[in-house]
C-alpha positions in Angstrom: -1.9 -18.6 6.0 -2.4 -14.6 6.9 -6.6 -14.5 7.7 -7.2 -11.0 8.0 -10.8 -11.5 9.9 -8.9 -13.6 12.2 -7.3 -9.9 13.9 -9.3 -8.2 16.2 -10.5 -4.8 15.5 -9.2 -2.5 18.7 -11.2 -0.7 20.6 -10.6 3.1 20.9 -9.5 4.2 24.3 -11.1 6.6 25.9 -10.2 9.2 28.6 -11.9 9.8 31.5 -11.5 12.8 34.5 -13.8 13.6 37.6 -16.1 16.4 37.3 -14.1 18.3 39.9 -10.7 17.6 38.2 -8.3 20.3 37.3 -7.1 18.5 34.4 -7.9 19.6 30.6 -7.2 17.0 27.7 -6.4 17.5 24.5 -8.3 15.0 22.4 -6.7 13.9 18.9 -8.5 13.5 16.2 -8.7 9.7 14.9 -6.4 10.0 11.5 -5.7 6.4 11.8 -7.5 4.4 8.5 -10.6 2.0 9.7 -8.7 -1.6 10.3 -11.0 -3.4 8.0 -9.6 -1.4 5.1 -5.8 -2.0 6.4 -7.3 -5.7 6.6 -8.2 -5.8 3.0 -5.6 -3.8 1.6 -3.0 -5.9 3.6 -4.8 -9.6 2.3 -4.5 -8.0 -1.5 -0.9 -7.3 -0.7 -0.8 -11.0 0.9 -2.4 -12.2 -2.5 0.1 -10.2 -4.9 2.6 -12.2 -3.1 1.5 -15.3 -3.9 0.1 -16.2 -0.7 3.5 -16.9 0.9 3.0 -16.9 4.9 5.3 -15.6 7.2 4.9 -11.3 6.4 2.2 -10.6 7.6 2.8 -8.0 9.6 4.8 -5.9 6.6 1.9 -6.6 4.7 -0.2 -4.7 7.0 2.4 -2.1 8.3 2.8 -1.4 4.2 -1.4 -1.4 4.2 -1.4 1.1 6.8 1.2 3.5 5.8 -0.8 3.5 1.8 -3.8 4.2 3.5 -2.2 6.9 5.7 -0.8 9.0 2.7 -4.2 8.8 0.9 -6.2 10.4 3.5 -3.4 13.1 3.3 
C-alpha cells in the first residue's frame, strides 16, 4: 500500500566556498513543487486507481510533472 507520509521530505543542498575562494556560484532558483503537495497529489492519483500497489513511483513522477506545468 503507497503511504505517502512514509517518504522523506529531502533536504535542500546547500553550497559552501571559503571566504578567500576564487569561485562564484550561480545559485538556481528552487522551481521544484513542495514534496507534500507531489505527496498528496500522487496519493489522489493512487486513489483514482483504485488503490492498486505497485506504481507508485509513476504516481508521483505524474504528480510532479502536473505540479511542474502549473507553476509555469
Amino acid at each position: 500500500m503507497f503511504d505517502p507520509k512514509a517518504l522523506k521530505q529531502s533536504k535542500p543542498n546547500v553550497a559552501v566556498t571559503p571566504k578567500n575562494s576564487p569561485v562564484k556560484l550561480a545559485m538556481m532558483p528552487n522551481t521544484a513543487p513542495p514534496q507534500d503537495m507531489i505527496r498528496e497529489r500522487a496519493y489522489e492519483l493512487y486513489e483514482s486507481r483504485g488503490r492498486e500497489p505497485g506504481q507508485e513511483e509513476q504516481d508521483w513522477f505524474r504528480a510532479e510533472r502536473e505540479l511542474l506545468k502549473q507553476k509555469r
